[in-house]
N, C-alpha and C positions, 0 to 999 in steps of 0.2 A: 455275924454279918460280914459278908467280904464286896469285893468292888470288881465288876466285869465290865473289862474293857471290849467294844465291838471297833472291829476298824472294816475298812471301806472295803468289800468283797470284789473278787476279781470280775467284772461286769461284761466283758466279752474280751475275746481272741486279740491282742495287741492293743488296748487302751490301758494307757499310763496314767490317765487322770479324767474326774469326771467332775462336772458340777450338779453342789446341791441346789436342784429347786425347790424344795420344803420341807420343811418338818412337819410331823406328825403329831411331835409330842412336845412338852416345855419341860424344863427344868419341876423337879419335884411331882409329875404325872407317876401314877402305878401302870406300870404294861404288863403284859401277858406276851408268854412265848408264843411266837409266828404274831402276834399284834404288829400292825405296819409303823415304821418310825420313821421311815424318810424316804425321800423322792428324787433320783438322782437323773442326769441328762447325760447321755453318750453321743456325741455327735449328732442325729436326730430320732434317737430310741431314750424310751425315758424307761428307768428300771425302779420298781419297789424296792424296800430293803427292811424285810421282818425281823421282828427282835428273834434271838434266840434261846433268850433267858426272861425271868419274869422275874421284877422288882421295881425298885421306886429310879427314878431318873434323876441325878445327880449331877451331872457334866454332859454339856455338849460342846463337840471340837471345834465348831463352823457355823457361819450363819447361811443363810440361802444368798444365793447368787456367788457364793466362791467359789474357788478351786482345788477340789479335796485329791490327792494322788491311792493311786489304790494302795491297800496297802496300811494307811496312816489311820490315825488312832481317833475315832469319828463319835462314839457315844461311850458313858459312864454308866455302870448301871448298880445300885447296891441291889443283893441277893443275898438266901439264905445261905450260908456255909463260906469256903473261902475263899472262892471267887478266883478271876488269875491275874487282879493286878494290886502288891501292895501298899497300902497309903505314902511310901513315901516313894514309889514310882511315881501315883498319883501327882506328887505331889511336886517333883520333880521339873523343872523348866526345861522346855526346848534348847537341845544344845547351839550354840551360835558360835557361827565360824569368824575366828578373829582374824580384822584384817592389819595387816601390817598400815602403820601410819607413816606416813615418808616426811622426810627433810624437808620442814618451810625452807622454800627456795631463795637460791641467796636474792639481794634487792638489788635490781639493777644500775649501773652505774650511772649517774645522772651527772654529765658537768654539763652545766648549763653558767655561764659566765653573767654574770649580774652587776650592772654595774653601780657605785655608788649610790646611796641615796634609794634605788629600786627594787623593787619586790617584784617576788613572780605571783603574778593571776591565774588561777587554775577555771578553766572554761567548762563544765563537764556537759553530758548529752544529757540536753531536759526533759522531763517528761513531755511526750507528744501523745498520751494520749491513753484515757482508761485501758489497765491490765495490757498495755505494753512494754516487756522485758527487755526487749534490745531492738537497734535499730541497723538497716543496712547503710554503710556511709556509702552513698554513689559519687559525690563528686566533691573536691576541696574548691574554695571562690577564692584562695587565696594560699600561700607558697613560706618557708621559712627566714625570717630576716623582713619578712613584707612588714608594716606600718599601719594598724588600724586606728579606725575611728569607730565611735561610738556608735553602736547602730547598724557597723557593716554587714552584710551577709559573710556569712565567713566557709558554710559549709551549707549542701545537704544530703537528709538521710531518707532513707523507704522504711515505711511500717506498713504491715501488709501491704496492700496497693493505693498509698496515700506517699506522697512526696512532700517534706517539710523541710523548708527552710532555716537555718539557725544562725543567729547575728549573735554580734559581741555586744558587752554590758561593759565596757571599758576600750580605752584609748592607749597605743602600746607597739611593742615588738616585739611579733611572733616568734616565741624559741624553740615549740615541741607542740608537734602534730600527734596524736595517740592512735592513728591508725592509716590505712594506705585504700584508696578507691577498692568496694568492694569487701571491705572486712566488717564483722560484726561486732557493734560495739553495744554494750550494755546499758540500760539506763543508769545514769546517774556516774558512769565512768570516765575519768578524763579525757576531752574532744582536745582542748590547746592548751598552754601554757603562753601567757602573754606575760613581759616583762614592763611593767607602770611603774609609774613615778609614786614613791611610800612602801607603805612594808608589805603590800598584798595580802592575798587569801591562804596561803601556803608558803612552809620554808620547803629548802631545795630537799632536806632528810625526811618532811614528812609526805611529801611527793614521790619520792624513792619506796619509800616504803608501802603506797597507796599501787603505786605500778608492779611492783613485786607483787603483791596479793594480787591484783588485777588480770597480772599477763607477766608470766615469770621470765619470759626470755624477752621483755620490753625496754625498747631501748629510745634515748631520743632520735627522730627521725632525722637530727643533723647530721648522726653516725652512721645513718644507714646507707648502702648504696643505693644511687639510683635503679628505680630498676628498668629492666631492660626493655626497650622500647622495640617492637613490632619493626623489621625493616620493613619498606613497603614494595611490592613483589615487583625484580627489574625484569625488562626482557630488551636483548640484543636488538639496537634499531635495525628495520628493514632498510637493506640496501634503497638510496634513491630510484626509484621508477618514473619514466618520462610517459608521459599521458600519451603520447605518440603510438599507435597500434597499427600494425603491418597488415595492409590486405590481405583477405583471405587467397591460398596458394602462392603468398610472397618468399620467395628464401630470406630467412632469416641473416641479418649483416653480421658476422662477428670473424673471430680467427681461427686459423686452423688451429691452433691449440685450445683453444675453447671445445670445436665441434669434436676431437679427440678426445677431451674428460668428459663430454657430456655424453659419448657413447660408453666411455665407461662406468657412467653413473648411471646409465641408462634413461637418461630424461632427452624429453622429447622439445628441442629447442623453438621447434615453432610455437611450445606453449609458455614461453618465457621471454617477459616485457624487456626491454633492454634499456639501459640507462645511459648509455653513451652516443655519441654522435650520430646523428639520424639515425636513432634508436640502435643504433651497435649492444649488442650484449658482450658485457664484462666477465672475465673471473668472476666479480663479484653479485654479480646479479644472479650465474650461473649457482652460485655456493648458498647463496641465501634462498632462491625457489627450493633446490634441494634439501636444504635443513630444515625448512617451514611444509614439508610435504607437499612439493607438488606436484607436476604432470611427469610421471613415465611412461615411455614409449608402450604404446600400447594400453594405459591402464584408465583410469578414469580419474578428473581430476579431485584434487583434494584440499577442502579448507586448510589455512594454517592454524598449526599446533600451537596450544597455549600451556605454559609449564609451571607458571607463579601459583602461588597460593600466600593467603593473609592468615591472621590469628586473632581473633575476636574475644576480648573476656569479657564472659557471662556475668553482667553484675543489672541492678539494681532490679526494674519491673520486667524484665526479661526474665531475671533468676526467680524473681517470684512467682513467675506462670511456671517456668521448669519445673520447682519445688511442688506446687499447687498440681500440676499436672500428674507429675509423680506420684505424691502421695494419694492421688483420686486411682489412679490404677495399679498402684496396688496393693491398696487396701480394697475397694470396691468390686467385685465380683457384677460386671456391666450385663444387663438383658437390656437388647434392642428392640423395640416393635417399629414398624415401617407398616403407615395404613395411608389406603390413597384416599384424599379427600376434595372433593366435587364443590368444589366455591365460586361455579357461576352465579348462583343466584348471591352469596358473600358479594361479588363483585358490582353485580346492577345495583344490590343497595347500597352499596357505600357510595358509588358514582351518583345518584338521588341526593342522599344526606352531604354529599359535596357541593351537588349542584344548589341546593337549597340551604345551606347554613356554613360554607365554609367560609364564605364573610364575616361570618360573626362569630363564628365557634372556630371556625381554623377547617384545616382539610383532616381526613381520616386515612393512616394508609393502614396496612392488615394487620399490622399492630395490638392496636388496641383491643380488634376484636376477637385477638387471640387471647390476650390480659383476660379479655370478658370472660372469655370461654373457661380456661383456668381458673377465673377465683369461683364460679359456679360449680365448676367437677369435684376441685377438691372439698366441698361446701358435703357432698356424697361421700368421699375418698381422704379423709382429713389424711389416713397415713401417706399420702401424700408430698404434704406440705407439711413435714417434718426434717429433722437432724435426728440421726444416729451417731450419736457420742460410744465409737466403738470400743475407745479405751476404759469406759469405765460402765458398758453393755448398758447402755441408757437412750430408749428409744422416745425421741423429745416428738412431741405432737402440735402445731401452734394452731389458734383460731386467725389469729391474722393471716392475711397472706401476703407476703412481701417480697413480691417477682425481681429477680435480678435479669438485668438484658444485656447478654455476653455486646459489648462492643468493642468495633477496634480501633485503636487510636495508633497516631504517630508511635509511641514508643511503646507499644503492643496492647493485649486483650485487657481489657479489665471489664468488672460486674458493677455497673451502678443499678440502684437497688429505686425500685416504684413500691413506695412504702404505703401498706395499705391498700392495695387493690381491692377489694370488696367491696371496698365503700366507694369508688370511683366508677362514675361511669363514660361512655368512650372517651368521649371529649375531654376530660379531666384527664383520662389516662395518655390522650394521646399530646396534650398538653406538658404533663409531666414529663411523659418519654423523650419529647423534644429538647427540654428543661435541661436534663439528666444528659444528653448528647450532646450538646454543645459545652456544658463543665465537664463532662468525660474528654474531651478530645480539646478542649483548651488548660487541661491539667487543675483545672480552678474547683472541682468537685472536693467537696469536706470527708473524713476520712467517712462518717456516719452515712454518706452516701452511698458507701462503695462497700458497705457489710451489712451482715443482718438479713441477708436473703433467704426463705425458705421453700424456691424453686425455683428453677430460672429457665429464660429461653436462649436460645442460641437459632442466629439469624444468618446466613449470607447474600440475604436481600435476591436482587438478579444474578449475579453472581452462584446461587446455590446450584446444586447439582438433584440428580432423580431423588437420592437418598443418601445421609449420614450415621454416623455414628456417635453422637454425643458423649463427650466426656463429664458426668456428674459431678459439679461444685461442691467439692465434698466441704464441710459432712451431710450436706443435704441430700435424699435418697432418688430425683427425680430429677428430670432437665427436659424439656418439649424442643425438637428442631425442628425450624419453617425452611423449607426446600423452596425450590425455583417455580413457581406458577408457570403454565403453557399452556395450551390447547387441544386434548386431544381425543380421538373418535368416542363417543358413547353408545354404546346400543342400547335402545329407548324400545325396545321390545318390534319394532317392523324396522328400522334404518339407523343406521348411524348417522349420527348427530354429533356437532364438536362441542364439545365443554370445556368451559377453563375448570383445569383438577393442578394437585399439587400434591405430593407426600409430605407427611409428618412424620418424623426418626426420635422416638420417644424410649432415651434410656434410663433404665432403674435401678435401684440397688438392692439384687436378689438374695439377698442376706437379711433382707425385714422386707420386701415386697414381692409377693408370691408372683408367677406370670398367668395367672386366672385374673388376680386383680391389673396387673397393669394390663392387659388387657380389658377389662370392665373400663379403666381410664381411657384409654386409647379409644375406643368405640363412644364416649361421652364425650371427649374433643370433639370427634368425628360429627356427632349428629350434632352437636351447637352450632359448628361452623359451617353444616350442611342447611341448617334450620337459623338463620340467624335473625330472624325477628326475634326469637327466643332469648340474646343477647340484647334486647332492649327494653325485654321487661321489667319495671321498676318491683318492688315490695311493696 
């Protein structure tokens, strides 16, 4: 008896590697030559792969869903005679490439002066919040040498798009800052070092050596330099100008050496205010029109030039929509559908159901009855109202639907999340959404508010335009855009007729949603929000 190894067959014209989607066979199964044994995926061709030998199955390389390279060594087969791999190839481990291990790095110098009697308090960033690794510090509440009291706010930090505040647990003098606006610090890693009265939490060596592992080239922030501070953009004042304006065909007052440079600059003096003595134009008046762009003889005239420029650093819920933004494009492969949809009659009824219950239920805007519409399509369309976990090719399906509503606040977009929509109907939902707006944009939303979405919309209210392009909240595969309501012609089969219509810019992620089906979606908005009695039928 010997042992045949099969490895991965060349499966077409330049593919390096292919995934198994199934086996055929299990360990210990008998096959037959040409019998099928596996089922591999190229890009979007899925290839058979028949045995070539007939014997009992002993080793398999991979399970389904991995990444086999062509080439490598894929099934084990015992057969009769002696086969072409021997038992202690077999038997043999994958070679592994060893990696050089580097110098623990020296520990950073810590002199921190302690005086008498006092220990140093080590501060670290607390947990803010299940399965979060690090946080962004955005802003310090306090400076090195400052004096806390018990209680104080001392710092905060961004976790996803939640802002948390962090106080001290002791009374003392701030020696060492562990990071600078902007940087990311880890849970559970040192935020300050306070110096209290007694022997504290930490000596100054085991502290040294906590920041060494942490951040090798970390130092106290009393050693560091400040850093450099944004000058803010000067420009040259404009010469005084006298409110005083020459009638039209006036000669202009100034001197002959003036009207001499100004023919060589070629500027046209009757276009220049003068600042001197019953409005007399100066040298100076002359040199500043000129520098700031403006009238020459002949030409038309011209704003003045602006030359400053600032420097803005990207940190906290800014960087988090950049990052969030980013990773949505480009990993996500975006299909857009843009469908017009006819919400006159949306319109009269909701204006009914305000006229008649917004007393008591509240007002309705189009909102909710877009909520409506959505948790019903995806009810047909579950892939929908899912995540695509692409790092580890796991396409998640939910029953709930848990709408996030892109809003924008003071210190930019964030997703608060209308948990449960299915179970809501308008007035619940448009109640929520209220709810949900006013803690989005007074910063008071819990972090549980602002995740856990598994479709969202995206709104510009009046403000919207014909149509957008929706960027998808990844990892969710779907995002609905409401555009600008208007007015316009309909042909109703003999005349035109005006109707309020409006687009919807409904983007996917064509990497798990076909454009047959988001299209089937798109069309299922369409007639709910055409038909919207249909949004008020109960179960």
């Amino acid at each position: 008896m010997g042992l045949f190894t099969m490895k991965l067959p060349d499966v077409g014209e330049g593919i390096a590697e292919a995934e198994l989607s199934a086996w055929h066979v299990a360990i210990g199964d008998i096959v037959k030559e040409d019998d099928l044994l596996a089922e591999v995926m190229t890009d979007k061709a899925s290839v058979e792969i028949p045995s070539a030998v007939s014997g009992k199955v002993v080793w398999l390389g991979c399970e389904a869903g991995e990444k086999v390279a062509i080439g490598a060594d894929m099934i084990r087969i015992e057969i009769e005679g002696a086969g072409n791999t021997s038992a202690a190839e077999a038997a043999a481990p994958a070679p592994k490439t060893e990696q050089p291990v580097a110098d623990p790095p020296p520990a950073p110098a810590i002199d921190l002066h302690v005086s008498e009697g006092k220990g140093l308090y080590e501060i670290k960033v607390p947990d803010v919040g299940e399965g979060i690794a690090e946080a962004e510090l955005t802003g310090w509440m306090i400076s090195l040498g400052a004096q806390l009291q018990e209680d104080d706010v001392i710092a905060e930090v961004m976790t996803e798009k939640a802002s948390v505040e962090i106080s001290t647990n002791v009374s003392g003098k701030v020696l060492y800052l562990g990071g600078g606006v902007g940087d990311t610090l880890a849970i559970g890693g040192t935020l300050i070092v306070v110096e209290v009265e007694g022997a504290g939490n930490i000596t100054k060596e085991e502290l040294a050596k906590k920041l060494a592992k942490s951040a090798p080239a970390a130092a106290p922030v009393a050693e560091k330099e400040p850093a450099p501070v944004a000058k803010p953009a000067t420009t040259k004042p404009p010469a005084p100008v006298s409110g005083q304006r020459r009638a039209e065909g006036e000669r202009p007052l100034t001197t002959p050496s003036v009207r001499k440079r100004a023919r060589e600059l070629g500027v046209d003096l009757r276009r220049v205010l003068g600042s001197g003595p019953a409005g007399r134009i100066t040298h100076e008046d002359l040199t500043h029109f000129h520098e700031t762009g403006g009238q020459f003889a002949g030409g038309v005239a011209k704003r003045p030039m602006r030359t400053g420029e600032t420097e803005e650093k990207v940190i906290g819920l800014r960087r988090k929509i950049a990052e969030r933004m980013a990773l949505s494009k480009a990993r996500i492969p975006h299909i857009t559908i843009v469908e017009e949809v006819d919400v006159n009659d949306l319109e009269d009824l909701r204006a009914q159901l305000n006229k008649a219950k917004a007393e008591t239920k509240g007002k309705l805007t189009v909102l909710p009855f877009v909520i409506r519409a959505i948790a019903d399509a995806v009810a047909d369309q579950p892939n929908m109202n899912a995540h695509f976990e692409d790092d580890d090719s796991i396409f998640r399906k939910f029953d709930a639907v848990h709408i996030g509503i892109a809003t924008q606040t003071p210190g930019g977009l964030i997703v608060p999340v209308v948990r449960h929509a299915e179970a809501m109907n308008l007035w619940e939902s448009a109640s929520e959404l209220g709810r949900l707006a006013v803690a989005a944009r007074e910063g008071s939303a819990k972090r549980e508010e602002l995740s856990g979405s598994t479709i969202t919309i995206t709104s510009l209210g009046p403000l919207g335009a014909l149509a957008t392009t929706p960027i998808i909240n990844y990892p969710e595969v779907a995002i609905v855009g409401i555009n600008k309501m208007e007015v316009r012609p309909h042909w109703d089969g003999a005349a035109f007729v005006p109707r309020k219509k409006m687009n919807i810019s409904c983007s996917f992620d064509h990497r798990v949603i076909d454009g047959w089906d988001a299209a089937v979606f798109v069309q299922k908005l369409k007639m709910l929000l055409e038909t919207p009695a249909l949004l008020l039928l109960e179960d």
